[in-house]
N, C-alpha and C positions, 0 to 999 in steps of 0.2 A: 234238564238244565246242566251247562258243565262248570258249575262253577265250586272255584275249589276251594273256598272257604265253608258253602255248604258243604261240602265232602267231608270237611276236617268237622263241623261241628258234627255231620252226622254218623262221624266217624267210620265210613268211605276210604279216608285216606289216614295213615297211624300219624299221631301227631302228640305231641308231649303234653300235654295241658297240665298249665300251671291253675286254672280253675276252671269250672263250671258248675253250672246251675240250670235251672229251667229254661233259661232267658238267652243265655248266654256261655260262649267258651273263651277262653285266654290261652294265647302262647306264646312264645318268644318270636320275633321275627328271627327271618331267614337271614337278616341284612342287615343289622343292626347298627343303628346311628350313634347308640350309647352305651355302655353297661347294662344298663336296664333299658329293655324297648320290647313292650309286649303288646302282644293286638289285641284288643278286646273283641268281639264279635258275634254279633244277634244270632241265635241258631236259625229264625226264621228267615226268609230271604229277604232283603230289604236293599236296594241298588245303593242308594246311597244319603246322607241326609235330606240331602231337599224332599224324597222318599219316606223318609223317617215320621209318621203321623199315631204313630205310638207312644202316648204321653209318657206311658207306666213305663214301658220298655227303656226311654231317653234318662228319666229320672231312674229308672234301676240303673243304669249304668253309669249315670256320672255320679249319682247320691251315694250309692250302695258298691259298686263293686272296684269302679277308681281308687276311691279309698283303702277300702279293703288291699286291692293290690298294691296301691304305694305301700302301703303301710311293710306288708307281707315280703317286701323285695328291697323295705331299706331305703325308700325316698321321699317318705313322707315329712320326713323333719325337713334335710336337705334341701327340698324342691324338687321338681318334674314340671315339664311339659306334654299337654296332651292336644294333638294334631288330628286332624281331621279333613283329609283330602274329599276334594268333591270334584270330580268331572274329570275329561282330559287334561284341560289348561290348570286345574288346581292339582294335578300333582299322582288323582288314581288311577293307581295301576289294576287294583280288582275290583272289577263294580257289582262291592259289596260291602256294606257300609261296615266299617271298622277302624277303631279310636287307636289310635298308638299311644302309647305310654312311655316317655322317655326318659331317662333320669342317668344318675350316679354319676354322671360331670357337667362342671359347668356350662349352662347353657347360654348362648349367642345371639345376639340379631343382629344382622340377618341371621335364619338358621343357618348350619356349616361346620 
């Protein structure tokens, strides 16, 4: 498989990680929409949420390590948004499921 989020969690390809764990690795996006904008993502392969049929896995990540990272990066009081593209017309670009985390300015709706 060439997919390069697998690479980064299986670290394949060198990547900064701001966490990881069993479950999962975090790092900063390439592209950043905000101050703070970090991916969260499954080490297992998983395309994308409609995909996503791992209870433990969903609730690790949004109960357990969301958190943790707001917290850890300064946006927890503040506020964040957390995005979750699915498909081509919602937005992914790697189909492999992964949360974005975006904080440390005001946020907008529309997003922008």
């Amino acid at each position: 498989m060439d997919c390069i989020f697998c690479k980064i969690a299986n670290k394949e390809i060198n990547s900064a990680l701001i966490y990881e764990d069993d479950s999962v690795v975090a790092f900063r996006d390439l592209n950043p929409q905000a101050p703070q904008h970090i991916l969260i993502v499954p080490k297992k392969h998983v395309a994308n949420i409609i995909e996503l049929d791992d209870k433990e896995l969903a609730a690790h990540i949004f109960v357990d390590v969301v958190p943790k990272i707001a917290k850890e990066v300064g946006v927890a009081d503040s506020g964040f948004r957390i995005v979750v593209n699915t498909g081509e017309e919602g937005g992914q670009t790697v189909n492999h499921l992964h949360v974005h985390l975006i904080g440390g300015r005001k946020m907008t709706w529309p997003p922008g």
